[in-house]
Each structure stands twice: as structure tokens, then as C-alpha cells.
C-alpha positions in Angstrom: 273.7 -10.2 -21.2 276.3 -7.7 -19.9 278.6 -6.7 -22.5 281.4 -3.9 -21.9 282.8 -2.3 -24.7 286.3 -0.5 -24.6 286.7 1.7 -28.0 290.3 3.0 -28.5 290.5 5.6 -31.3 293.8 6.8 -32.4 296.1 7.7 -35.3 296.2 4.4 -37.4 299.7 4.4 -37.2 298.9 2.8 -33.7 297.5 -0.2 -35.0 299.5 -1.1 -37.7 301.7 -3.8 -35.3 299.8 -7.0 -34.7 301.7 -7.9 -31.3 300.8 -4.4 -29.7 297.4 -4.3 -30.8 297.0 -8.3 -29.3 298.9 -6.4 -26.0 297.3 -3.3 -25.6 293.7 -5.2 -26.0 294.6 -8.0 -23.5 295.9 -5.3 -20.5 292.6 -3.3 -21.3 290.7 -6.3 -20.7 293.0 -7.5 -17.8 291.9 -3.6 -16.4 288.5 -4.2 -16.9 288.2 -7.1 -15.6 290.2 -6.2 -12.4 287.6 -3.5 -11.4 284.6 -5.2 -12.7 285.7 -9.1 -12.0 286.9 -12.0 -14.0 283.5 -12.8 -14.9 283.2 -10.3 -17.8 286.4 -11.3 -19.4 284.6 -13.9 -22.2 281.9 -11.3 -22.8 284.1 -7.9 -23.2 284.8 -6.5 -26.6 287.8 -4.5 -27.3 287.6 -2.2 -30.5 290.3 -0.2 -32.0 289.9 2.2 -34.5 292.8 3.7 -36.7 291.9 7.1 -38.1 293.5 8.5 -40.8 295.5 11.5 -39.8 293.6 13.8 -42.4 290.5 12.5 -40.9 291.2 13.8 -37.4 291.1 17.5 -36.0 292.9 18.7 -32.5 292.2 22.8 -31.9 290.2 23.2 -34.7 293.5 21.9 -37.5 293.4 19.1 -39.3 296.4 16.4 -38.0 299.1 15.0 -40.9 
């Protein structure tokens, strides 16, 4: 069974609306499924993972 995985990490911050996570996970399926066909759509997972600003690093500095 073919099962694409999109993983979105960003500042948790991000997430914290339920109506733009539901968005932002249906237009990266819709993208997905677009280039890879409709048939994928019940079997693609989209994840996203909020990370604590002190848990992320740009340029070797920790983010706050």
C-alpha cells in the first residue's frame, strides 16, 4: 500500500488555529494529489508538528 506522508514542522504558534491547520492540510493534500492523482487522497497522511521556539535553532541561535 502506497502511503505518502507530508510532514510540516514549524513554530507551534502555527498550529495553534484549528481552521488553518484543517486548511493548510486539505490544500497540501489537494497538491499532492494533483501531481500524483486523486487516487492517493484516502491513503495520504498529513502531519504537523509545532516546535517550541526554544527547541528550534536557525544559524547556529536558538529561536524565542
Amino acid at each position: 500500500v502506497e502511503m505518502p506522508i507530508i510532514e510540516v514542522k514549524a513554530f507551534e504558534r502555527r498550529f495553534e488555529d484549528p481552521e488553518t491547520s484543517e486548511r493548510l492540510i486539505a490544500k497540501l493534500t489537494d497538491a499532492l494529489c494533483d501531481v500524483y492523482g486523486e487516487e492517493l487522497r484516502a491513503e495520504t497522511w498529513v502531519i504537523l508538528d509545532g516546535v517550541a521556539p526554544p527547541h528550534w535553532g536557525f544559524g547556529g541561535e536558538v529561536r524565542k
